[in-house]
C-alpha positions, 0 to 999 in steps of 0.5 A: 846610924845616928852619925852622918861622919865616919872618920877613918885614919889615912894610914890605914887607908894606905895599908888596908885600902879606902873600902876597908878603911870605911867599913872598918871604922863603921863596924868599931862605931857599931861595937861602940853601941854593942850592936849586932851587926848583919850585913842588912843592918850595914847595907841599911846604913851604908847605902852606896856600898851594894850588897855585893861589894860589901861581901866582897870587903867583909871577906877580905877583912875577915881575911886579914884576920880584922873582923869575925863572922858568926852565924847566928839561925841562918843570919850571920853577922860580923865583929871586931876580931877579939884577940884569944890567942897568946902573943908570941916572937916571930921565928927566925926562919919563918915564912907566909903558908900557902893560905896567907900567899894566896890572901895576897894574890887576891888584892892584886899583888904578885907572890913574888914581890910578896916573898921580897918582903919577908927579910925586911918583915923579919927584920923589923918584927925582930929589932921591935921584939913585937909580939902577934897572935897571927904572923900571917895576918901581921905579914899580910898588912905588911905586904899591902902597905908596902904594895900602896907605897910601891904604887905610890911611887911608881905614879910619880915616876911616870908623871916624872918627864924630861922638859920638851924644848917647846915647853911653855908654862900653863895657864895657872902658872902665868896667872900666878906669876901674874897675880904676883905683879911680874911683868908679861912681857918678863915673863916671856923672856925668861922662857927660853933660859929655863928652858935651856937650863934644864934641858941642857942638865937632863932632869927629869921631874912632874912639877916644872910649872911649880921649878919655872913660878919659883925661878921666874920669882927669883929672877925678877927680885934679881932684875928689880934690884938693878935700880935706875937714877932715873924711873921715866923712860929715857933713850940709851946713849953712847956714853951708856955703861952699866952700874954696880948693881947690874955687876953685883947681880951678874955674879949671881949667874956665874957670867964673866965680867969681861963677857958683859963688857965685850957684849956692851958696844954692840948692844948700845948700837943696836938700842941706839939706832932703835931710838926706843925709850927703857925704863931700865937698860940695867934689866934690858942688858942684863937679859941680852948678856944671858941670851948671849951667854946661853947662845954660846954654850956647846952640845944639846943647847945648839940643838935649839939656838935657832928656837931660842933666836926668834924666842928671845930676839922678838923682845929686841924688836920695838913693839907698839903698846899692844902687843907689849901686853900679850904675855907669851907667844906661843906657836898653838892655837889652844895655847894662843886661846888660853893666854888670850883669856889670861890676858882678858881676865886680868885686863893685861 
């Protein structure tokens, strides 16, 4: 074979199966040549198929009605099937024979879910006005697609898992977030909420790295809004009151303007009796009213309040400056190692 490539569709792949596809695509580049093809010759060129897989593929496209065979003194050998019979309608009330049936059975697939199919075969072959030389070869690649979309599904279906209340985002996520210049320590705090959130809703899904990366993306250009007079950190005073753009932000999250304000007395006490210097209380108070908001929700959420507590309440705590920079408390010691090389690799 002067050609290195073989090039095959993904659809026929998907309908057919990948082994298929490739010796499909190889018997059409030998047609090309006007090559007569045996089974040495393909063995020859197609060295990681063994002699007997390749018997067991050729059989199973002959099946199909895709490929002939003939045999030749003793040798057969193989071509594209040619199309010799006249094309005609599908009957109305056709159905598969026993030979087409058992054909299916082969590739692993139940007779039963092959008979579903028949009503919507009909359907589409009819509203097509589609004309075929063997309805029995065109119901069974209608059969296979329909089975490797099947298996498709079902895959996502069981990679598709409620949140656990312990989740915590992987290392790609956090690096991601991280690369993106969001801080470690925002990172964390935002944890628990997502958590809560969905937890609360009961969804289900096989990407809540990908859910956490969008929402701690969005939260962050929220919080960024909330600009301070100042960009030095500086201590909060009695006096203290949140601006307009904590409020205007606030809207977004569906919290009362009352509850923040009720929360306000005693978060200045708190961060008062502290004495730590912020860059931002907007973004601080901000985070706290959430925490409040979400510890004051009713049913599954109570279930966790004590998890959510020390997950949150550890950011009130004041904190020297190196451990400030350790982006998640995790609880596992795989996990701690994990964030542990996050933290070396990018020198946070």
């Amino acid at each position: 074979m002067s050609d290195q490539y073989l090039n095959f569709s993904k659809e026929v792949a998907c309908t057919i199966g990948l082994e298929e596809a490739v010796l499909l695509e190889y018997l059409k580049t030998q047609k090309a040549h006007k090559k007569v093809i045996t089974l040495q010759n393909i063995h020859s060129d197609l060295t990681f198929f063994s002699q007997e897989k390749l018997q067991d593929i050729l059989s199973r496209l002959t099946k199909t009605g895709l490929i002939s065979e003939s045999l030749n003194n003793g040798i057969k050998s193989f071509t594209l099937q040619e199309v010799q019979k006249k094309a005609e309608l599908v009957q109305e009330k056709w159905l598969p024979d026993r030979e087409i049936l058992d054909q299916i059975v082969e590739y692993g697939i139940g007779e039963d879910f092959a008979l579903m199919q028949v009503d919507d075969f009909l359907m589409h072959t009819q509203e097509q006005a589609f004309k075929e030389t063997s309805w029995g070869i065109k119901f069974l690649r209608f059969v296979i697609k329909k089975w490797r979309f099947k298996e498709i599904e079902d895959n996502k279906k069981r990679k598709t898992v409620p949140i656990h209340k312990d989740w915590i985002p992987d290392e790609d996520a956090l690096e991601i977030l991280v690369n993106s210049g969001i801080d470690p320590e925002f990172i964390k705090n935002v944890i628990p909420e997502f958590i809560l959130y969905w937890y609360e809703r009961k969804e289900e899904s096989n990407a809540w790295n990908s859910k956490f990366i969008a929402h701690v993306r969005r939260q962050w250009a929220r919080s960024n809004n909330l600009d301070e007079k100042e960009d030095t950190p500086s201590k909060i005073t009695h006096e203290w009151t949140p601006n307009e753009d904590f409020y205007s932000v606030l809207e977004l999250t569906d919290i009362p303007r009352h509850f923040a304000n009720d929360a306000l007395p005693q978060f200045i006490l708190y961060w008062k009796e502290t004495g730590q210097s912020i860059n931002s209380w907007n973004s601080k108070f901000l985070q706290h009213v959430k925490y409040l908001w979400e510890k004051g929700s009713k049913g599954e959420s109570m279930k966790i309040a004590s998890q959510i507590d020390k997950r949150i309440e550890s950011s009130w705590k004041i904190q020297n400056e190196e451990s400030k920079k350790i982006p998640l408390k995790v609880d596992t010691r795989s996990n701690q190692e994990k964030f542990k090389k996050l933290k070396e690799k990018h020198q946070i």
